[in-house]
Biopython code that builds the backbone (N, CA, C, O; Angstrom):
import numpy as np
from Bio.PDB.StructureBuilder import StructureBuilder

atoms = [
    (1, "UNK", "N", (7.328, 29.195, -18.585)),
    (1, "UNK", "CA", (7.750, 28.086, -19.397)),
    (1, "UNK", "C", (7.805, 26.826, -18.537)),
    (1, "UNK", "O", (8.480, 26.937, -17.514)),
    (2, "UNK", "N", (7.184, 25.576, -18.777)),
    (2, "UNK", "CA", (7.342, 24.157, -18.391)),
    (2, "UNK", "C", (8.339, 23.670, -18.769)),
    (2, "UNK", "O", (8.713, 23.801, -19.934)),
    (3, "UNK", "N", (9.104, 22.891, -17.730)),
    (3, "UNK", "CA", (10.005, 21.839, -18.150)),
    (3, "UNK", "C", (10.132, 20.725, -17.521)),
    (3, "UNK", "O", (10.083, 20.515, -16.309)),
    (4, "UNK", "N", (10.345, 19.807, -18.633)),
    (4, "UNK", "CA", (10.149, 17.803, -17.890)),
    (4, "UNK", "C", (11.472, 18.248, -16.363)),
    (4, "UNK", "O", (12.187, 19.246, -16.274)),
    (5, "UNK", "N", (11.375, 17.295, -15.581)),
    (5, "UNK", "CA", (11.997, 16.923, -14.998)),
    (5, "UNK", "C", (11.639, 15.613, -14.668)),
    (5, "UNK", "O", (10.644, 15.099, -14.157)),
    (6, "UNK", "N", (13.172, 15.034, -15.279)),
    (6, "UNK", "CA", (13.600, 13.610, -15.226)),
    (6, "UNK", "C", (14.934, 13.222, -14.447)),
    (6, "UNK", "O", (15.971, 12.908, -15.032)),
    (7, "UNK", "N", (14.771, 13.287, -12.839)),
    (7, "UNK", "CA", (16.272, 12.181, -12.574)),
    (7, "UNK", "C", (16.130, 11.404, -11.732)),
    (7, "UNK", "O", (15.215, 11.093, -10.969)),
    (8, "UNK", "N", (17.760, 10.888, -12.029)),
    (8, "UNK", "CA", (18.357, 9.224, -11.299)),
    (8, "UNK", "C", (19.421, 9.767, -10.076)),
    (8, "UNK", "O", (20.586, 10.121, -10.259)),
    (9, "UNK", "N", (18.772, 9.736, -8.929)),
    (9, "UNK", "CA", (19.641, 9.933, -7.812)),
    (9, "UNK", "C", (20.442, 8.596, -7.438)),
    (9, "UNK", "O", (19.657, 7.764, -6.983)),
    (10, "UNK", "N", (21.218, 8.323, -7.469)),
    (10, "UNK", "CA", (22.056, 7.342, -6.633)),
    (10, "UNK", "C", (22.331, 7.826, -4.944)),
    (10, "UNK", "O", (22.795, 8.906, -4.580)),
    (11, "UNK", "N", (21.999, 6.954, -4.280)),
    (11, "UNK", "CA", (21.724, 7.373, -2.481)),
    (11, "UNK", "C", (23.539, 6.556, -2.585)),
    (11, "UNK", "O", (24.211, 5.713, -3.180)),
    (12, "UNK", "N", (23.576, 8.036, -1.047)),
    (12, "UNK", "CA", (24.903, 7.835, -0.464)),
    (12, "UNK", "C", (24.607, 7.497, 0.575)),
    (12, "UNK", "O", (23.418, 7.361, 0.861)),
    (13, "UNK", "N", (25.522, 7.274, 1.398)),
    (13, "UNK", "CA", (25.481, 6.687, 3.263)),
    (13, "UNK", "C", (25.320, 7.956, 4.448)),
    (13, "UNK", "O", (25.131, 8.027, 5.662)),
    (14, "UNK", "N", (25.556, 9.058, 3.094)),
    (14, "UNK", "CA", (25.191, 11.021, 4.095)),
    (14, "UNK", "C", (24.433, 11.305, 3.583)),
    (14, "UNK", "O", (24.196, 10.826, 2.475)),
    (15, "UNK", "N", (23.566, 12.373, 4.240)),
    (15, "UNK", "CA", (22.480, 13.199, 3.238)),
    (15, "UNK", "C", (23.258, 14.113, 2.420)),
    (15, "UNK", "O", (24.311, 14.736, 2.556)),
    (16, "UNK", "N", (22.247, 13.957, 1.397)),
    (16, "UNK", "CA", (22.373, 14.830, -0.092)),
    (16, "UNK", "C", (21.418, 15.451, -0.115)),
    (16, "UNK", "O", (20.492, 15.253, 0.671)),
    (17, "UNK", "N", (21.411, 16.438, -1.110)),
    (17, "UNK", "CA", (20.078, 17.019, -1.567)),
    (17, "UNK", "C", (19.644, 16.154, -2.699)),
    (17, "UNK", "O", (20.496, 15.384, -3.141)),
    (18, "UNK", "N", (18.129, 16.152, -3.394)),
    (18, "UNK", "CA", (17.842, 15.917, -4.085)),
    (18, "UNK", "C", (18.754, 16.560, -5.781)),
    (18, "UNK", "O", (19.372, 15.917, -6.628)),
    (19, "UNK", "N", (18.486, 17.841, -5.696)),
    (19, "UNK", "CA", (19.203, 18.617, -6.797)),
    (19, "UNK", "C", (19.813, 19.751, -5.526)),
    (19, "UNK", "O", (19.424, 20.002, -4.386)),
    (20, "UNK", "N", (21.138, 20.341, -6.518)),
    (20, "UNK", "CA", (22.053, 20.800, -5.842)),
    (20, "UNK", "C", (21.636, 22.160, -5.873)),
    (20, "UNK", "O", (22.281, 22.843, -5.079)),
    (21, "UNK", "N", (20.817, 22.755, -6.489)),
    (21, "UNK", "CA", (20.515, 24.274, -7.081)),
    (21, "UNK", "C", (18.696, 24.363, -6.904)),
    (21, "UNK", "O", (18.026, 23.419, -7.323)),
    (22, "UNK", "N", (18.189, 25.269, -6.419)),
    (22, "UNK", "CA", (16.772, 25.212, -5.895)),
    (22, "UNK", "C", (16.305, 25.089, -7.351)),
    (22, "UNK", "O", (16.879, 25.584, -8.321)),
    (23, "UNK", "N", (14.940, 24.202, -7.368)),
    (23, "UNK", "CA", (14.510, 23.696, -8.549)),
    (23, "UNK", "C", (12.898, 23.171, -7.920)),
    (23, "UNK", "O", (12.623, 22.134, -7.317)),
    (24, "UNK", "N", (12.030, 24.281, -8.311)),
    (24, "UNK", "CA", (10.504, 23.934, -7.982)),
    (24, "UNK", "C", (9.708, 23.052, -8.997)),
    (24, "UNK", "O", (9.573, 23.314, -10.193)),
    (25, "UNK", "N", (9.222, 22.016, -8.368)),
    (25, "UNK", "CA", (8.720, 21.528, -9.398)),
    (25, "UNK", "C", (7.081, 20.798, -8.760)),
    (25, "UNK", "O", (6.541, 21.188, -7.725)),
    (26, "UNK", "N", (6.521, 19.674, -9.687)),
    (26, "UNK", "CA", (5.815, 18.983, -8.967)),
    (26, "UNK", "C", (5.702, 17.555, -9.535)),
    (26, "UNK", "O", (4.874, 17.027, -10.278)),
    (27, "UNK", "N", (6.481, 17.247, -9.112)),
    (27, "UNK", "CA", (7.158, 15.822, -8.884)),
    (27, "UNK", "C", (6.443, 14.390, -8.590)),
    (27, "UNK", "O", (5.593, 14.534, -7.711)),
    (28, "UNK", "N", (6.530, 13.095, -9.047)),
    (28, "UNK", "CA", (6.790, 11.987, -8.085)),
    (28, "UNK", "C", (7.974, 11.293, -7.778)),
    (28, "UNK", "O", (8.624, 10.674, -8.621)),
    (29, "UNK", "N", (8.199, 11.363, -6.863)),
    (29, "UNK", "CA", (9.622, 10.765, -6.459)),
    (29, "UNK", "C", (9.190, 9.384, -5.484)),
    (29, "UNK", "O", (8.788, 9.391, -4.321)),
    (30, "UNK", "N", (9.471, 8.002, -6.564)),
    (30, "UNK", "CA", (10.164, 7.149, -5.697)),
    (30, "UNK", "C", (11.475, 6.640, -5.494)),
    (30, "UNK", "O", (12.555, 7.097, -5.870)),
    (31, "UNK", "N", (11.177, 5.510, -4.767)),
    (31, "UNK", "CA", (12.307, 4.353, -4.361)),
    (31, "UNK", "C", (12.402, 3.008, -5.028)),
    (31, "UNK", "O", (11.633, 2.106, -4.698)),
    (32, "UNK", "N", (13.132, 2.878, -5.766)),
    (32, "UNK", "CA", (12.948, 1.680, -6.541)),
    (32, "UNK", "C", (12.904, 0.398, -6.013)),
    (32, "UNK", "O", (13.824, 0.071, -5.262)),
    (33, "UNK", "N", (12.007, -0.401, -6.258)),
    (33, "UNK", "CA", (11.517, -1.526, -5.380)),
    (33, "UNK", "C", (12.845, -2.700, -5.041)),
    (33, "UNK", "O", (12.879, -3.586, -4.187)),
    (34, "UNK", "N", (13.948, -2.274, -6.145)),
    (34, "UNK", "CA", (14.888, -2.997, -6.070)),
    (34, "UNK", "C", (16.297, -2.745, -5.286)),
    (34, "UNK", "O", (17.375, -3.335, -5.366)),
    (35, "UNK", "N", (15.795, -1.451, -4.368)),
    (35, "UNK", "CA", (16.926, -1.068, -3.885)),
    (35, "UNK", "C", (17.004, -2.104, -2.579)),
    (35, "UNK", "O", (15.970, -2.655, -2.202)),
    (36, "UNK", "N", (18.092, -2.310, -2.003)),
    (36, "UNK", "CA", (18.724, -3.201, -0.857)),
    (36, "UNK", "C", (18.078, -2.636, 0.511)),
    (36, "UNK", "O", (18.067, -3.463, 1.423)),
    (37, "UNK", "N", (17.529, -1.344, 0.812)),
    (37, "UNK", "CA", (17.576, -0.903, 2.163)),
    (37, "UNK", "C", (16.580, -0.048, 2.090)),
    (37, "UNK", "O", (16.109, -0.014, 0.953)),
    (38, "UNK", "N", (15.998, 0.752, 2.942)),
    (38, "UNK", "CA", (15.116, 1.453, 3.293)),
    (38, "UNK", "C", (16.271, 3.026, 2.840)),
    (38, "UNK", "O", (17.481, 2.840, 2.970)),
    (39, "UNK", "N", (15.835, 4.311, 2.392)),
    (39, "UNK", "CA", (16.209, 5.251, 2.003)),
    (39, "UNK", "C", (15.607, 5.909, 3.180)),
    (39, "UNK", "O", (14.482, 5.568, 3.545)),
    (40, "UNK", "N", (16.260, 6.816, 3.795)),
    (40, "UNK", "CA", (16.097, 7.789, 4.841)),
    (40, "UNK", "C", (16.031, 9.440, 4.215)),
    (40, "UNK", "O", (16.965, 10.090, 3.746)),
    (41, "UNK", "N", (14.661, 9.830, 4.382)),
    (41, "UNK", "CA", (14.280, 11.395, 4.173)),
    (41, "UNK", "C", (14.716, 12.075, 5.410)),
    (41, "UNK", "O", (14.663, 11.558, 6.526)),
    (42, "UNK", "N", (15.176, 13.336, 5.134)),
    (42, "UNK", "CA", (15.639, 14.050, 6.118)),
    (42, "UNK", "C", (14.506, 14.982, 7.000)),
    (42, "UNK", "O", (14.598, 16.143, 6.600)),
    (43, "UNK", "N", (13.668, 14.879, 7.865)),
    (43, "UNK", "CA", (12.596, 15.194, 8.343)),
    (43, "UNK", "C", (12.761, 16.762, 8.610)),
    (43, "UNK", "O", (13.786, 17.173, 9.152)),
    (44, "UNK", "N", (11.886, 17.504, 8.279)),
    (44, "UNK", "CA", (11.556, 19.000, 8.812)),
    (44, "UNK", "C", (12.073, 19.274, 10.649)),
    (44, "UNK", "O", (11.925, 20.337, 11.252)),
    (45, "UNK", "N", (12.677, 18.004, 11.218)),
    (45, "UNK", "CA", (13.105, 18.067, 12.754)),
    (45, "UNK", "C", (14.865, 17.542, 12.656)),
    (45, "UNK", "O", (15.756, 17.726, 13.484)),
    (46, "UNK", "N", (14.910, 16.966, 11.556)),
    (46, "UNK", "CA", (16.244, 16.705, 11.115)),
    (46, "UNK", "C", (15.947, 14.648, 11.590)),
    (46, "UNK", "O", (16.741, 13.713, 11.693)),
    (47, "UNK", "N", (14.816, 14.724, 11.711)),
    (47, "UNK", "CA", (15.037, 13.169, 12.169)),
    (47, "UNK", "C", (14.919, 12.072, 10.671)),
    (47, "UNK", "O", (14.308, 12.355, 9.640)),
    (48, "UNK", "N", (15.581, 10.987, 10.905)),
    (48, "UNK", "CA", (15.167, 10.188, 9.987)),
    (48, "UNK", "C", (14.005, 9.477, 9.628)),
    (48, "UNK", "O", (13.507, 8.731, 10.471)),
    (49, "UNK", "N", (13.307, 9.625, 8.109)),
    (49, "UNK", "CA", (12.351, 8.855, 7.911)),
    (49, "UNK", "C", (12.787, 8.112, 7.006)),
    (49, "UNK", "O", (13.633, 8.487, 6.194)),
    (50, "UNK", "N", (12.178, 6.753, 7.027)),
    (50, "UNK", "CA", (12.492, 5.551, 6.161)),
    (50, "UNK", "C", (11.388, 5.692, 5.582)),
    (50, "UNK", "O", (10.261, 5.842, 6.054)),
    (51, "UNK", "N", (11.858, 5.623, 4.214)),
    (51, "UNK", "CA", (11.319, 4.936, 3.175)),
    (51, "UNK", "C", (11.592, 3.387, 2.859)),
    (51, "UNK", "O", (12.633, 2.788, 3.127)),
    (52, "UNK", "N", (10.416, 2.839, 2.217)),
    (52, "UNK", "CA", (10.721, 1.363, 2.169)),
    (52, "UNK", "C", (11.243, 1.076, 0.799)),
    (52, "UNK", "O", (11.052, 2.081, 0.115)),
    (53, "UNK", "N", (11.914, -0.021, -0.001)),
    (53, "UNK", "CA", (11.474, 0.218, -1.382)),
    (53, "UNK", "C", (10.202, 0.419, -1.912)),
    (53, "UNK", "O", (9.189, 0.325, -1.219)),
    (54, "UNK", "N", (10.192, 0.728, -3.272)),
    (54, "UNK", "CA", (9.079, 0.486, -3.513)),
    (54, "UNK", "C", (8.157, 1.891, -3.289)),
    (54, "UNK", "O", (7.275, 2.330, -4.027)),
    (55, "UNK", "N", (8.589, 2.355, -2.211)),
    (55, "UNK", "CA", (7.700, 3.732, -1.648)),
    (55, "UNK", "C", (7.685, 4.851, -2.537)),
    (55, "UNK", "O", (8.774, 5.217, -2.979)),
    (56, "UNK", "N", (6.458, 5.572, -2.944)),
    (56, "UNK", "CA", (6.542, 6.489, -3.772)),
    (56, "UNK", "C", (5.662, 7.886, -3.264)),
    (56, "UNK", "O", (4.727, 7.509, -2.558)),
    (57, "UNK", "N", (5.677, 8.838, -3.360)),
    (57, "UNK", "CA", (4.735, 9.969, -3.287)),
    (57, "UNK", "C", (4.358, 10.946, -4.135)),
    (57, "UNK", "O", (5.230, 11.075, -4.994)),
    (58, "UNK", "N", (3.563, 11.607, -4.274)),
    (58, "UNK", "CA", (3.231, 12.458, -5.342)),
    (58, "UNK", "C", (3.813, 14.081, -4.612)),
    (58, "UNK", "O", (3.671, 14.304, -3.409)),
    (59, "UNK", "N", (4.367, 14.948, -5.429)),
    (59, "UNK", "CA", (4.636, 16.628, -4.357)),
    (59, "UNK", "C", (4.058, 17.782, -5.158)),
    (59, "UNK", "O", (4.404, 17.595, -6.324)),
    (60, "UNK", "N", (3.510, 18.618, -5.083)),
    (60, "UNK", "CA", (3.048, 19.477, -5.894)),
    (60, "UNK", "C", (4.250, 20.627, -5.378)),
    (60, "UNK", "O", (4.736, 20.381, -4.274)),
    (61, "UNK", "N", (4.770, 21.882, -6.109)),
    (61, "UNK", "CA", (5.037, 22.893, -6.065)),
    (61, "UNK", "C", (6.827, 22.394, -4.991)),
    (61, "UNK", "O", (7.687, 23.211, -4.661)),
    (62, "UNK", "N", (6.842, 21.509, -4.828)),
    (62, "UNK", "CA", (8.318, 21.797, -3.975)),
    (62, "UNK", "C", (9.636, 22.214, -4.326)),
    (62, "UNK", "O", (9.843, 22.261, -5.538)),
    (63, "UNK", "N", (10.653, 22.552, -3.516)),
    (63, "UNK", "CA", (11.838, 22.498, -4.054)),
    (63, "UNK", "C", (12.710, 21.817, -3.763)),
    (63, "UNK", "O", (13.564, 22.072, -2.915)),
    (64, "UNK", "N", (12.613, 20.700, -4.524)),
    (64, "UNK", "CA", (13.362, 19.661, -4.512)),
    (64, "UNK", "C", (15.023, 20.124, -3.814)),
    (64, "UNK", "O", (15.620, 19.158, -3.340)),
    (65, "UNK", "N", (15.431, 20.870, -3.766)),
    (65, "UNK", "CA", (16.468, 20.974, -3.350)),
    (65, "UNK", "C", (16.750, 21.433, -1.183)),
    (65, "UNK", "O", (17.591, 21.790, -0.358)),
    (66, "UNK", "N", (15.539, 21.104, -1.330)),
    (66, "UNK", "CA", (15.154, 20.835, 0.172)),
    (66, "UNK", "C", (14.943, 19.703, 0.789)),
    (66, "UNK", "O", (14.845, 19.405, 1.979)),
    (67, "UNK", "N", (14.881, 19.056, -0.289)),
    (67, "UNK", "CA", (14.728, 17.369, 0.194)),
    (67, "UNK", "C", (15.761, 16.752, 0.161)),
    (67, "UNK", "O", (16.288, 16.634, -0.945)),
    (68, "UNK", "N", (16.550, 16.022, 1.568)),
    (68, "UNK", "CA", (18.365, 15.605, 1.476)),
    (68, "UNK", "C", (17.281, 14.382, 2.068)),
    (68, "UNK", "O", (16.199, 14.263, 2.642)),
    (69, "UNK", "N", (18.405, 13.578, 1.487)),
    (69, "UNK", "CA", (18.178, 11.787, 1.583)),
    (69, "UNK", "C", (19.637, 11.084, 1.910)),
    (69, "UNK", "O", (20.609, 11.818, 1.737)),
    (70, "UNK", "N", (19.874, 9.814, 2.339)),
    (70, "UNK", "CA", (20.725, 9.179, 2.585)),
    (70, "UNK", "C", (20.022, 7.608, 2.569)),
    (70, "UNK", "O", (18.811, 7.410, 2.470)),
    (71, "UNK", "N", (21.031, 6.584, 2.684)),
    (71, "UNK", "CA", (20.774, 5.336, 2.416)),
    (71, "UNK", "C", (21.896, 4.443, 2.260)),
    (71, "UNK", "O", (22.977, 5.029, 2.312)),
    (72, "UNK", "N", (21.950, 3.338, 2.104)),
    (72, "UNK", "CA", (22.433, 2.577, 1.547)),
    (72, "UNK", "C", (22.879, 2.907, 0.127)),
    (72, "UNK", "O", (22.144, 3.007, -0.855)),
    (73, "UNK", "N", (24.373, 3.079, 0.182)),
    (73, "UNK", "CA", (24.897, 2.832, -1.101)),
    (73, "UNK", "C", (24.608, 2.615, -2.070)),
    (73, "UNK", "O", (24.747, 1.406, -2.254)),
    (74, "UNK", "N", (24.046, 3.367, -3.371)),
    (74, "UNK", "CA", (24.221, 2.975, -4.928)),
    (74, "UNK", "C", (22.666, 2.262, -5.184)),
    (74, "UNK", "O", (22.372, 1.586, -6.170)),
    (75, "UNK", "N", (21.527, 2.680, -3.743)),
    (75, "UNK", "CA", (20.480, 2.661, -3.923)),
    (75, "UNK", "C", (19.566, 3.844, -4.931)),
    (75, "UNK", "O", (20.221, 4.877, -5.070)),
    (76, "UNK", "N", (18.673, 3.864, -5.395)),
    (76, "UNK", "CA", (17.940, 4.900, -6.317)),
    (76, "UNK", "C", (16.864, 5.291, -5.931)),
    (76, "UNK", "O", (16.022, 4.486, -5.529)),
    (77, "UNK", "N", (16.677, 6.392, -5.956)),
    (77, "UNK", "CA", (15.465, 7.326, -5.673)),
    (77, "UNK", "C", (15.103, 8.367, -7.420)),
    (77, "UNK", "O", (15.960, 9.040, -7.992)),
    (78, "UNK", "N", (14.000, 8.232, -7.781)),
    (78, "UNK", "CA", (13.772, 8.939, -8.638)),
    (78, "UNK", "C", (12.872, 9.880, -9.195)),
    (78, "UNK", "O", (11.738, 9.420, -9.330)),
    (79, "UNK", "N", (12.996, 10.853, -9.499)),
    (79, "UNK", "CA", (12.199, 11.947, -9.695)),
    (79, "UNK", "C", (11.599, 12.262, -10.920)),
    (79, "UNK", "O", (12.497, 12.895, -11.474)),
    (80, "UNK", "N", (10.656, 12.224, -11.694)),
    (80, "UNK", "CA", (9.610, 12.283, -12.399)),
    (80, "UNK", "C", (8.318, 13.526, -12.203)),
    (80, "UNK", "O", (7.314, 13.378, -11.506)),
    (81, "UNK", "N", (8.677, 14.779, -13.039)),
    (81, "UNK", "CA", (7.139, 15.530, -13.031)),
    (81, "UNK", "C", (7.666, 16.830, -13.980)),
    (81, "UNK", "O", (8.299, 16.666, -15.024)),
    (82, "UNK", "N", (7.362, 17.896, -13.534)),
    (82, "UNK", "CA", (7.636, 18.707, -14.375)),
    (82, "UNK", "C", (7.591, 20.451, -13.536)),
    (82, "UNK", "O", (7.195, 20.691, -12.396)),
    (83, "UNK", "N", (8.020, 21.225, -14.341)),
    (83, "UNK", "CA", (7.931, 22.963, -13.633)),
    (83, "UNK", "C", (6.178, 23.419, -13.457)),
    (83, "UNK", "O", (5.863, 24.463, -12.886)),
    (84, "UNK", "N", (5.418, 22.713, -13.886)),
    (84, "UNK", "CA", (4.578, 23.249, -13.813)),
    (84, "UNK", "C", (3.217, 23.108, -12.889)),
    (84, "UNK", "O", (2.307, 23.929, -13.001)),
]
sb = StructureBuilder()
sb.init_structure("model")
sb.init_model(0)
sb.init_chain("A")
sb.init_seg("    ")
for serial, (resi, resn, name, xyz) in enumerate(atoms, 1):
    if name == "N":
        sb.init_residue(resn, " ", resi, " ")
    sb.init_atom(name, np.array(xyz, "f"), 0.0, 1.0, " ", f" {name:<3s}", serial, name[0])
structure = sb.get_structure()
């Protein structure tokens, strides 16, 4: 069975996960061009990567709940695709 996946992350100043409960999907997740700061992905080494606003990527098959982010406060990152 397919299902939409549609959300609105609000970035904290710690890493988070994307979703709190493993959830495979294949996704685009950006950064909204209007956020204040660069959003930091949590790197496969634990190092920080910046995202810029604006920055977007396409993911096939991930689980979003592997992906922890941090940032600037009450910035948005958003996720768009579906289970399938």
């Amino acid at each position: 069975m397919n299902n939409t996946i549609m959300r609105k992350i609000v970035v904290t100043a710690s890493y988070k996960p994307l979703v709190s409960q493993s959830l495979v999907g294949s996704v685009t997740v950006s950064c909204l061009p209007t956020n204040a700061g660069d959003v930091f992905f949590k790197g496969d080494d634990g190092s920080d990567v910046p995202w810029l606003p604006g920055q977007w990527i396409d993911l096939e098959s991930i689980d979003l709940s592997a992906i922890e982010i941090k940032g600037t406060a009450g910035d948005v990152v958003t996720v768009v695709g579906g289970t399938w």
